[in-house]
C-alpha positions in Angstrom: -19.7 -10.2 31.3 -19.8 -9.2 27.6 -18.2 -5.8 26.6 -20.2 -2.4 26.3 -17.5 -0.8 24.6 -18.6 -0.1 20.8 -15.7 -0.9 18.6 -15.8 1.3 14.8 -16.9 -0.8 11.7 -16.0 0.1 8.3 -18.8 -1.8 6.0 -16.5 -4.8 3.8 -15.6 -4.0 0.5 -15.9 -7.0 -1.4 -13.0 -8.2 -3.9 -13.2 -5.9 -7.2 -15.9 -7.1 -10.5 -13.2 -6.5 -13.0 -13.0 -7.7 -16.5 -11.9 -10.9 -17.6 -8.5 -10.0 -19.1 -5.4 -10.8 -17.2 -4.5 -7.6 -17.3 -8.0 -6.3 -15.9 -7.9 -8.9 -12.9 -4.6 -8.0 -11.7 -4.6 -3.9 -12.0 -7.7 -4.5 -10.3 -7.1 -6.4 -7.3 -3.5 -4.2 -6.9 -6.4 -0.9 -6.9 -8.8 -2.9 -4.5 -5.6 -3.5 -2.0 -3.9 0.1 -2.8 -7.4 1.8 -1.6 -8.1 -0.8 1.5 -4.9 0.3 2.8 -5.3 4.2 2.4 -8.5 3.1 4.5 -6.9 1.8 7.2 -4.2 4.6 7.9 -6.4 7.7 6.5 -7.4 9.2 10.0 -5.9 7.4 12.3 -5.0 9.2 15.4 -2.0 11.0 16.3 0.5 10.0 17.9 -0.7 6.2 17.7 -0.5 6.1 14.0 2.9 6.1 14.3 3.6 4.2 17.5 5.1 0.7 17.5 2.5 -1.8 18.1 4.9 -4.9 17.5 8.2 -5.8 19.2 9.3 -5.8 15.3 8.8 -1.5 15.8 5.6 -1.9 12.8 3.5 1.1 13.2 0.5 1.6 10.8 1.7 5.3 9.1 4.9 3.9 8.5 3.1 0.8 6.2 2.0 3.6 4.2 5.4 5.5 3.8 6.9 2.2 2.6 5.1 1.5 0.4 5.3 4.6 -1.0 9.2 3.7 -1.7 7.8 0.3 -2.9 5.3 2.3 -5.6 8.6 4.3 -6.4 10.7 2.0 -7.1 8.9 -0.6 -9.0 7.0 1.4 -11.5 9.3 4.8 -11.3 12.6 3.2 -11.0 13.4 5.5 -7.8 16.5 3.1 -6.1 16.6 2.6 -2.4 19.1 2.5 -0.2 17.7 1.2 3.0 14.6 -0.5 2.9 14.2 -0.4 6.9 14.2 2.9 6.7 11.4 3.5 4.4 9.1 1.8 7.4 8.9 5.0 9.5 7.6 8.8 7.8 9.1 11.9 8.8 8.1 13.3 12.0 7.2 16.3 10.5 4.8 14.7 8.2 1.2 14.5 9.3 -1.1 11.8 8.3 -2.6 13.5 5.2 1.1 14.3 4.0 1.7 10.3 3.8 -1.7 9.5 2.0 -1.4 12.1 -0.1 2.3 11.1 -1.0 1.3 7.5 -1.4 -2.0 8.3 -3.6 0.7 10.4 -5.8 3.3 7.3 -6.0 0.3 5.1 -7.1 -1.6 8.1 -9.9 2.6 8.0 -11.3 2.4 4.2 -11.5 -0.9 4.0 -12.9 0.1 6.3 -15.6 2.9 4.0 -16.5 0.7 1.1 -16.3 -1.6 2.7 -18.5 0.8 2.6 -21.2 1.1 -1.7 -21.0 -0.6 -3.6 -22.8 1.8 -6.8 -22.6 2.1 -8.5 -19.9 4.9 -10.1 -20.8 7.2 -7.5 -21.7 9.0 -5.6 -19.6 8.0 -2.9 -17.7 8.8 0.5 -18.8 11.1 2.2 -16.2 14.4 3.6 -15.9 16.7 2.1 -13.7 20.4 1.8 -15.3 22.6 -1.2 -15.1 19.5 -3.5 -13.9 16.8 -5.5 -15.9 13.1 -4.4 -15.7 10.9 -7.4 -14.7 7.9 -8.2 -16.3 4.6 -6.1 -16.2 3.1 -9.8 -15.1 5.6 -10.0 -12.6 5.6 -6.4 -11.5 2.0 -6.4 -11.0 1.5 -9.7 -9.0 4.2 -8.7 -6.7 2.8 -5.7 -6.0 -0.8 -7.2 -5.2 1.3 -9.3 -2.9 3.4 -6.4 -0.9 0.2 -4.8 -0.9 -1.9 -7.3 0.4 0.4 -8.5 2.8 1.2 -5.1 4.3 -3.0 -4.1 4.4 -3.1 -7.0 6.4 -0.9 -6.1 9.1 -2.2 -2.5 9.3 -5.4 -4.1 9.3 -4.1 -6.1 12.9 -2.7 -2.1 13.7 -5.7 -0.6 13.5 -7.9 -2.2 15.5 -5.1 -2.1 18.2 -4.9 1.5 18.2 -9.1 2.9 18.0 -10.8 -0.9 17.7 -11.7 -0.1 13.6 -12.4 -2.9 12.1 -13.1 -3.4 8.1 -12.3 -2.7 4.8 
């Protein structure tokens, strides 16, 4: 007997039109992923936004709040301890508090990346004692944290309301 239970769709976002520099393709995509992800969490129910889904503990909120620390510390130079930790937000923090702390991480990063024009040099960020990758490097990374991570909260969010979508 088929289901009668109507699951929430989000209409697809397609991949981004973006120029044809390098540059333009891969600022582009990392935007396309950033806002896909912000999708996903942006409200998602309480307490199940932050409840483990996976035997690894995963929830979907604390995607977000890593990769916040991720944003930091590639284009801001912010070091980190204890990368497991960054996978679960502060209790006190509602929902809105994490999106609104990761769209900040991501406006400081953009403002750096705004500044490079060569994708070969390296990428402008303090961080003593430790070479700065490339901007190339820095960027494709990030499209793949990013898009590996909206990925799994897009598995997280349809197990905890059914949404399904970009």
């Amino acid at each position: 007997m088929p289901s009668t239970t109507r699951r929430a769709r989000r209409r697809d976002t397609p991949p981004p039109r973006t120029g044809n520099e390098e540059i333009e393709v891969l600022r582009g995509f990392l935007d396309y992923l950033r806002t896909s992800i912000v999708a996903k969490v942006d409200g998602s129910p309480e307490p199940r936004v932050r409840t483990a889904a996976v035997t690894s503990g995963t929830n979907l909120l604390g995607l977000l709040e890593h990769l916040t620390f991720v944003e930091r510390s590639m284009f801001l130079g912010d070091i980190v301890t204890d990368w497991q930790a960054t996978f679960h937000a502060p209790a006190t923090d509602t929902v809105a508090d994490v999106v609104a702390r990761y769209r900040a991480a991501v406006e400081q990063a953009n403002d750096i990346l705004d500044g490079c024009t060569d994708l070969g040099a390296p990428l402008p960020r303090p961080r003593p004692g430790r070479r700065a990758p490339s901007v190339r490097w820095a960027l494709t990374h990030m499209i793949e944290e990013t898009g590996r991570h909206a990925g799994h909260a897009d598995i997280l969010r349809e197990l905890i309301d059914g949404a399904t979508g970009r």
